[in-house]
C-alpha positions in Angstrom: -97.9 5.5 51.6 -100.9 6.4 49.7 -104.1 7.8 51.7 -107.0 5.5 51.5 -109.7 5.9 49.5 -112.8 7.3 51.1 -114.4 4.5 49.3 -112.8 1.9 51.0 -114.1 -0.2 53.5 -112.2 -3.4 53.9 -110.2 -3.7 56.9 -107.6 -6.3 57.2 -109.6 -7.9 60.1 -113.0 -7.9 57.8 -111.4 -8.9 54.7 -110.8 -12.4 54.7 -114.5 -13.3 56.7 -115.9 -11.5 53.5 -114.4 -12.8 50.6 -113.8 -16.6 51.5 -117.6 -17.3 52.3 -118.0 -15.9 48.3 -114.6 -18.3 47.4 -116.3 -21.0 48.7 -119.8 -20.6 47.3 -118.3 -20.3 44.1 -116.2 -23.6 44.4 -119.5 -25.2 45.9 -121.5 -23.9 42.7 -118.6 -24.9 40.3 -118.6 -28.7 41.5 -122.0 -29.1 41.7 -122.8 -27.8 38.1 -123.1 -29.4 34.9 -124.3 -32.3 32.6 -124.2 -34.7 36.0 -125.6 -32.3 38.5 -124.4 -33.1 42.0 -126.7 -31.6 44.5 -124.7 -30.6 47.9 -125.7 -33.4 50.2 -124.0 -35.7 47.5 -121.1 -33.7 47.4 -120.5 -33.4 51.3 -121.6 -37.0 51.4 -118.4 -38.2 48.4 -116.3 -36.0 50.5 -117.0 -38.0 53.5 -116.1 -41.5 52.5 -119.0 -42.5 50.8 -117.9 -44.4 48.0 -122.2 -45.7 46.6 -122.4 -43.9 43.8 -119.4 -44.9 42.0 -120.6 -42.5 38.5 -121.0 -39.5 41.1 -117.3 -39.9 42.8 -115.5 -40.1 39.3 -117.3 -37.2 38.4 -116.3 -35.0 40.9 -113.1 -36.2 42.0 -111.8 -36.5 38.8 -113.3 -34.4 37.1 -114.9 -32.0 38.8 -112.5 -30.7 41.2 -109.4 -30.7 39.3 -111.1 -28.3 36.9 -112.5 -26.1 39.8 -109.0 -25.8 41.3 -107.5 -25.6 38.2 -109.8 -22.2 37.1 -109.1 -21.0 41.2 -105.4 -21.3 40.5 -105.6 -19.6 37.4 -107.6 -16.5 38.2 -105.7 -16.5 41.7 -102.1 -16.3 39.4 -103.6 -13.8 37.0 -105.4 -11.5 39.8 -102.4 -11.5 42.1 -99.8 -10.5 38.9 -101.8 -8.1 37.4 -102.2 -6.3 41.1 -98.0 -6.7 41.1 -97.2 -5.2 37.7 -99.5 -2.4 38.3 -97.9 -1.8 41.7 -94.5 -2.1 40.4 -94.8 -0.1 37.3 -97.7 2.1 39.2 -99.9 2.2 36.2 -103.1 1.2 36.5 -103.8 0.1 33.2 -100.4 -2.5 33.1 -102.0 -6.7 32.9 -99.6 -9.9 32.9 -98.8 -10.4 29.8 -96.9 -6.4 29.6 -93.7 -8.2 29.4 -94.6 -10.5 26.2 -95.1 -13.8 29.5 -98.6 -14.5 28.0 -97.3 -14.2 24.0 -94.5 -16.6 25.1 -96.1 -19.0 27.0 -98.8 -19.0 24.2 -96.2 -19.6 21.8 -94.4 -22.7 23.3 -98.0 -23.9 23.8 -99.2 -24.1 20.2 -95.5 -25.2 19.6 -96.0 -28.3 21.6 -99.7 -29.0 19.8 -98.0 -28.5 16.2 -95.4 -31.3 17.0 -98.2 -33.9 18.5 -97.2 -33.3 22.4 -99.4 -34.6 25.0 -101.3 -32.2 27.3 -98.1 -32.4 30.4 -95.2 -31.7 27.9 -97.6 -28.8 25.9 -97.7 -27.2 29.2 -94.0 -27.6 30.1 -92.8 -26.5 26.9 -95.4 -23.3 27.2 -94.0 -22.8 30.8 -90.7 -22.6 29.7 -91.3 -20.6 26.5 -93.4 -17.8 29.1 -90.6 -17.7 31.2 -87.7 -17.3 28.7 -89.7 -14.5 27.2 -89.5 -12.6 29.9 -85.5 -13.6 30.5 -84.8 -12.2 26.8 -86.9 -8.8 27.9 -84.8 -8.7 31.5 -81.5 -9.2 29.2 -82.3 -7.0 26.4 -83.4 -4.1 28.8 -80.3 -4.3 30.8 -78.3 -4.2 27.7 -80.1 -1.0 26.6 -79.7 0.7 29.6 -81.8 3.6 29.1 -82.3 6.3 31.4 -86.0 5.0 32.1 -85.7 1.6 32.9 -89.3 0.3 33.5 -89.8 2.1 30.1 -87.2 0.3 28.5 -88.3 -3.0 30.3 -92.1 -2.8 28.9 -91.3 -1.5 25.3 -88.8 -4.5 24.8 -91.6 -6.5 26.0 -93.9 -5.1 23.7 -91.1 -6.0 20.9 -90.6 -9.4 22.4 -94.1 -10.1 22.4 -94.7 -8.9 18.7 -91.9 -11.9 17.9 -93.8 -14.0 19.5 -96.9 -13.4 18.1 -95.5 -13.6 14.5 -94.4 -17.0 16.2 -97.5 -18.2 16.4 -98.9 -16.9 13.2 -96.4 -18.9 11.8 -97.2 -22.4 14.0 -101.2 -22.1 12.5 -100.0 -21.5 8.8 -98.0 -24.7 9.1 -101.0 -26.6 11.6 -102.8 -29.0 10.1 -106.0 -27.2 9.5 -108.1 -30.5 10.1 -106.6 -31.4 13.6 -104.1 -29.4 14.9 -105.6 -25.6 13.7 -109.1 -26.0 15.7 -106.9 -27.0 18.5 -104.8 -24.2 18.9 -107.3 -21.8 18.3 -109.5 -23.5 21.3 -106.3 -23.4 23.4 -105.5 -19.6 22.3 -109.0 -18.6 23.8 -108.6 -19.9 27.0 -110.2 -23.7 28.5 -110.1 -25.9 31.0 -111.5 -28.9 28.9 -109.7 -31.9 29.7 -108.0 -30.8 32.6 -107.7 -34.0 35.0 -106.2 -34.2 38.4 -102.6 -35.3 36.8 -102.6 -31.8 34.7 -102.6 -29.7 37.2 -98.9 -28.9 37.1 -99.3 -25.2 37.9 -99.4 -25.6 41.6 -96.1 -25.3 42.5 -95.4 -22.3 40.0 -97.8 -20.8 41.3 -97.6 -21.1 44.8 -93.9 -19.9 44.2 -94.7 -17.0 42.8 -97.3 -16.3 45.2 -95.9 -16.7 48.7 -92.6 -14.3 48.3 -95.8 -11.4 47.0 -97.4 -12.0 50.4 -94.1 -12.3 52.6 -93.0 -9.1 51.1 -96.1 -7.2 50.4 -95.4 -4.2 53.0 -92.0 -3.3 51.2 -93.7 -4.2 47.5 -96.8 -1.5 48.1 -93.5 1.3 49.6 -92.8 0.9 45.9 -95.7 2.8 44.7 -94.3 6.0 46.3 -91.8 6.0 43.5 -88.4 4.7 43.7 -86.3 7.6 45.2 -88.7 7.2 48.4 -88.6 3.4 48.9 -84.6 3.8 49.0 -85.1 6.7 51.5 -87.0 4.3 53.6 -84.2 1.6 53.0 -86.3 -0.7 50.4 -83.6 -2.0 47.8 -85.9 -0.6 44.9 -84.2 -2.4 41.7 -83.9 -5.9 43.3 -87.4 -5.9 45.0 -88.7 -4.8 41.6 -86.7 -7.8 39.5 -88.0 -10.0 42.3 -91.8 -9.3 41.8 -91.5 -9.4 38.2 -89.8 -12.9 38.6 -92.7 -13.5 40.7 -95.6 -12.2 38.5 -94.0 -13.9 35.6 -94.1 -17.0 37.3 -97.6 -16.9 37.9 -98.6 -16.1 34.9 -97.0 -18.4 32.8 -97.9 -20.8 34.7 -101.8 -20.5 34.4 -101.1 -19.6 30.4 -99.4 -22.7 30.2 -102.4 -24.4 31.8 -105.7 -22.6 30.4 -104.2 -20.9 27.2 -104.5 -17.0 26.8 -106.9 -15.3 29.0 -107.3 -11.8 29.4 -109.1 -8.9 31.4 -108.7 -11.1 34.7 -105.2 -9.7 35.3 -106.3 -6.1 34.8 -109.9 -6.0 35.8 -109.8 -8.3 39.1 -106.9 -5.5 40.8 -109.3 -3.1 40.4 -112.0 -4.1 41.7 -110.1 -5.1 44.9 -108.9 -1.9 45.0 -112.4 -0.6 45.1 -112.7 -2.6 48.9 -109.4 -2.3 49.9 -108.0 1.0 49.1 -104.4 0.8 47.4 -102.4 -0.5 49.7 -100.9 -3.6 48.6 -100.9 -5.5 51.9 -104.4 -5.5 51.7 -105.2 -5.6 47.9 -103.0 -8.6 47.1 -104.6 -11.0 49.0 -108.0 -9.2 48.1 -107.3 -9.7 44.2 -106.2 -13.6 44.7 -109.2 -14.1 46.1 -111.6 -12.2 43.9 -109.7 -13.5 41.1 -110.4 -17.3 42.1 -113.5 -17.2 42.4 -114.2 -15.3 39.2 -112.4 -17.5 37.4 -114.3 -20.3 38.9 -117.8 -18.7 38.0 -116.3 -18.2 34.9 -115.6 -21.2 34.3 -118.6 -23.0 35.3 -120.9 -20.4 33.0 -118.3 -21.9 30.1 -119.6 -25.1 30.2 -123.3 -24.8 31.4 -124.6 -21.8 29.3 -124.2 -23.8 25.6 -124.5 -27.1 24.2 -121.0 -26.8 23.4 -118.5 -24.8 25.5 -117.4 -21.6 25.3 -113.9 -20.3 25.3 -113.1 -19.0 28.5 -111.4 -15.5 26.9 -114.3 -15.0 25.2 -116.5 -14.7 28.3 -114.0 -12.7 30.2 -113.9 -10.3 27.5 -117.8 -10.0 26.9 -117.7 -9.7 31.0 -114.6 -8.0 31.6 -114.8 -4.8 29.0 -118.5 -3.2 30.8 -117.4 -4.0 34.3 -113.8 -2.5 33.7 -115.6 0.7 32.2 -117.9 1.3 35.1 -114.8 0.8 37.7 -113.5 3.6 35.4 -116.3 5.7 35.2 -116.5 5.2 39.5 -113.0 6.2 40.0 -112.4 8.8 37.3 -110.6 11.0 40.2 -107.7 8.5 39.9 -106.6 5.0 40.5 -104.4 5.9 44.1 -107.5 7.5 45.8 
């Protein structure tokens, strides 16, 4: 196992009384934010039975808190798969979408809006299209069967996702650039406009993908010696690997499917768990879902408060994402396993 970094100061025991107070404060914030401000006491009080205010209750139970748990689900799935890839492939600069998942899913997405979809099958359809992305990778890396696999695996993703970008160059030539073109390009960037309680499909994906990470996240960080030593130790190295893959694929499709393409959270959340919990991956898996949720939340609620209009949730997590990435590089320039 990796040493711990002398920078570390997250203990199992201290980890989750520190990050869920900052969870729920963000969820708190998120719900009680926008147009039709909701102070606190009005929130507890809705959440209690009280049914006065009838304007106040469809705001936030409709509207309000499917969109906070849909951005906590989102930056959860993208946190914990980005912390999985770069464990698995032990590069620290590896995000979800290095196996084309996010090019896929983004594909079957814009797919959907081109042929008039509503919002349930556009999500299916990008689900599907994440995951079989990452099926053709599996398949066409097997068949290769070079003498570096994982290098293999990523390169034909990088192939695979090239298709499918070309894919969806080709879906916003043929959109209708009145309708259907400023739709996809929204969706491409990333939002959580219109998400309403029925919407929020992702759950079980996610929550599939998740729960074999955490059952198995003492043999997934053995990985991260190298593959030669998890075998010593009696860690089946090649099927634990296709399994968190599977996993991380899962995820991420999943919140593509849902919020469109969003990017640094994947690679930029990991790291800065890493920064409290050292590199084991017992501890910084449930460290990055958790940062990663409620980033995503705070994210989301600066989307739609900050602008008369609202602003595309990749945008922000790039303008966010790029400095705070480059000063956890500059703070752990003597390497990412310290």
């Amino acid at each position: 196992m990796p040493p711990l970094s002398r920078r570390c100061w997250v203990t199992e025991r201290s980890l989750l009384p520190l990050l869920l107070p900052g969870l729920a404060a963000a969820v708190l914030l998120g719900v009680a934010l926008g147009p039709y401000g909701l102070p606190p006491g009005r929130i507890l009080a809705i959440l209690g039975g009280d049914r006065s205010d009838p304007q106040a209750v469809t705001v936030l139970l409709n509207i309000r808190m499917p969109r906070v748990l849909a951005a906590a689900l989102v930056g959860a799935a993208l946190a914990a798969a980005g912390a999985a890839y770069q464990t698995v492939f032990r590069n620290p600069l590896v995000s979800p979408d290095i196996l084309g998942v996010s090019a896929g899913a983004g594909f079957g997405a814009v797919l959907g809006i081109l042929l008039g979809l509503p919002v349930m099958a556009i999500q299916m359809l990008g689900f599907g299209t994440g995951l079989a992305t990452v099926g053709l990778v599996l398949a066409l890396s097997l068949a290769l069967r070079g003498t570096g696999q994982v290098l293999v695996m990523v390169l034909c993703g990088i192939a695979v996702g090239a298709l499918a970008g070309a894919g969806i160059a080709l879906v916003k030539l043929l959109a209708d650039p009145e309708q259907q073109l400023p739709a996809i390009t929204f969706w491409l960037m990333g939002s959580l406009a219109g998400i309403k309680r029925p919407d929020i499909a992702a759950l079980p994906a996610v929550l599939a993908g998740l729960l074999p990470l955490l059952a198995l996240r003492w043999r997934i960080g053995l990985l991260a010696m190298g593959e030669d030593e998890a075998r010593a130790m009696g860690i089946p190295a090649g099927r634990l690997r296709l399994l968190v893959i599977a996993c991380a694929t899962l995820m991420t499709a999943a919140a593509v499917a849902m919020a469109g393409v969003i990017g640094w959270v994947g690679l930029m959340v990991p790291h800065t768990a890493r920064l409290l919990t050292g590199p084991r991956f017992d501890r910084l898996l449930p460290a990055s879902v958790l940062i990663g949720a409620g980033f995503m939340v705070l994210v989301d609620t600066a989307a739609r408060n900050i602008a008369q209009i609202e602003v595309p949730l990749g945008i922000l997590t790039a303008v966010l994402g790029a400095p705070i990435f480059v000063g956890l590089l500059a703070r752990g320039a003597r390497g990412w396993s310290e």
